[in-house]
N, C-alpha and C positions, 0 to 999 in steps of 0.2 A: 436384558436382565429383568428378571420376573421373581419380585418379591412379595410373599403374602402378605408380610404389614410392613408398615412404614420405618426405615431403619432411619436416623441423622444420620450426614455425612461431614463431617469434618477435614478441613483439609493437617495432616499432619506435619506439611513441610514447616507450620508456623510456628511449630514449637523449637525446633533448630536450628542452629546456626550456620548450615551448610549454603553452597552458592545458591541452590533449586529456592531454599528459605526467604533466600535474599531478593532474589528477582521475583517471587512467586507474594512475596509479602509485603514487600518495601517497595520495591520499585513500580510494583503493577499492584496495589492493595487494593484498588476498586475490582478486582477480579473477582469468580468464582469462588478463587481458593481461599479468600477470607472472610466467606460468608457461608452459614448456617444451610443447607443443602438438607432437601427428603428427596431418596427413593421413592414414590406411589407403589400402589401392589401394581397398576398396570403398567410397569413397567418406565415408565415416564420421571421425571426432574421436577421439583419444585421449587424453586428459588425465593424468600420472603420478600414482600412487594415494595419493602424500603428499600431493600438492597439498589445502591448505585452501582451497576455495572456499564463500563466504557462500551459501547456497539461500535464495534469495528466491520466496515462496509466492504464485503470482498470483490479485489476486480473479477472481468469476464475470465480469465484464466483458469481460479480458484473455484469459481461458480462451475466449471466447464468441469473438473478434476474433482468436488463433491459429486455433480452428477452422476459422473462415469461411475465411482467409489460404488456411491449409496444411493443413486437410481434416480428419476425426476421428482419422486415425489416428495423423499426427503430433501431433496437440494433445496425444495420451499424454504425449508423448516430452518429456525438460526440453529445456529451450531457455538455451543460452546467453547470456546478455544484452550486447548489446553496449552502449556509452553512450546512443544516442539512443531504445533500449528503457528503460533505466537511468531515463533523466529521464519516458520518460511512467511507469513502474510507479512513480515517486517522483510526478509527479503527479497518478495515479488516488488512491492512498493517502493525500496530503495533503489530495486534494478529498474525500474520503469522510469521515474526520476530521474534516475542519470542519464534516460536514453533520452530526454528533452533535448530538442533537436537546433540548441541556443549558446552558442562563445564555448565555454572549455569546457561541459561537462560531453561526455562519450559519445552523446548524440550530435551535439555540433562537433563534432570529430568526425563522425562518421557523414554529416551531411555535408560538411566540408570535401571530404573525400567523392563522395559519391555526383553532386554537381556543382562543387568548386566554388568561387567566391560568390556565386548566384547566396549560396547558403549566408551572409550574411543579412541579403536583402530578405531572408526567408525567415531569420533567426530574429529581428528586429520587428519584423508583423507578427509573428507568432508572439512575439511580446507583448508588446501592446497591445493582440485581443486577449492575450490571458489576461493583464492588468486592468482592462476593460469589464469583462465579466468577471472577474473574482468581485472587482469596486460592485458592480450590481447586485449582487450574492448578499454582499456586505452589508449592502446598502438597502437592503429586503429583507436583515433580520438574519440572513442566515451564518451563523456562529463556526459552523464547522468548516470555513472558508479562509479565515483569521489565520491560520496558518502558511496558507499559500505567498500570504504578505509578507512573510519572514524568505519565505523563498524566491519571489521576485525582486525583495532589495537586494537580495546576497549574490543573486544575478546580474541585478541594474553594478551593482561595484566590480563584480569581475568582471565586465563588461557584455555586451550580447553578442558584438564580432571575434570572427576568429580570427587570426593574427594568420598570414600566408607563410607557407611552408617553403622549403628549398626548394621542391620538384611539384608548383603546382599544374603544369605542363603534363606531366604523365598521368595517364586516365588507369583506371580500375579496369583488370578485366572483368570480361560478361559474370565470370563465376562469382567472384568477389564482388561485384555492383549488387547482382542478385543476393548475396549474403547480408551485403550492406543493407540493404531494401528491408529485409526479412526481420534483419534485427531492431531497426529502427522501429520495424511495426508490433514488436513486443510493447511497446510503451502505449500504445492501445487497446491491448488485453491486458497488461498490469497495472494500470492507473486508476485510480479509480476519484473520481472530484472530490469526496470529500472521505478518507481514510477513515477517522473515526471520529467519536462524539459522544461528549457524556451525558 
């Protein structure tokens, strides 16, 4: 967009009471959309320098899917998230998550499935070096980590093993092992160490 002089932009969901209003104003109000926005005539955004806006850190996925989009050079550039980017970077991140490969969430499922009770001796280290390095994060100032501690106690209580199945005895076929593999390796193109920060 190329405008010869400077127009404000306003976001308009703020005036109404619809759901767009509600998540757009209330639930995410450090966004974009409830702050004062210029047009440049070169085409370009201006955001006012007080503005608190959340930086949300995209994983290798997202980075991989602007590239392709909008080419390498933009993929530098941030991008501002509009809602319907908002819900997929909320659901890359909540599907990477559960693919953590530790007691009940999808990933100790699947690595249960794929090499069997080995996976709790797997699910138990994995633990403890994530609670290891998040504590140094922590312990270094870095703020945007803080969260992860909500997510390893809620793990340390459902526990980190997976409980054996009826049929731990029958293996995965080649096709299915391979899938298994494939999908678990999602969790390392959608993760990203620290999601967001304000």
């Amino acid at each position: 967009i190329v405008l010869s002089t400077p127009v404000n932009v306003t976001n308009q969901h703020c005036t109404g009471t619809n759901l767009s209003s509600f998540f757009e104003c209330t639930l995410f109000s450090g966004s974009i959309a409830s702050h004062m926005a210029v047009f440049n005539p070169d085409g370009t955004l201006s955001i006012p320098a007080d503005a608190s806006l959340p930086v949300y850190h995209s994983p290798l996925i997202l980075k991989w899917m602007t590239e392709f989009t909008f080419g390498r050079e933009l993929a530098s550039k941030d991008v501002l998230m509009n809602p319907t980017l908002l819900a997929g970077w909320v659901g890359i991140l909540l599907t990477a998550i559960n693919l953590i490969p530790i007691g009940q969430l999808d990933g100790g499922h699947l690595l249960y499935c794929l090499i069997g009770r080995k996976a709790n001796a797997v699910a138990k280290l994995l633990f403890i070096v994530v609670a290891v390095a998040v504590g140094i994060q922590i312990a270094r100032g870095h703020t945007g980590y803080l969260a992860w501690w909500l997510m390893l106690a809620l793990l340390w209580l459902t526990g980190t093993e997976h409980p054996p199945t009826a049929d731990d005895d029958v293996r995965l076929g080649r096709g299915r092992a391979i899938l298994g593999w494939l999908t678990l390796a999602f969790m390392f193109v959608g993760l990203t160490a620290t999601p967001f920060e304000w």
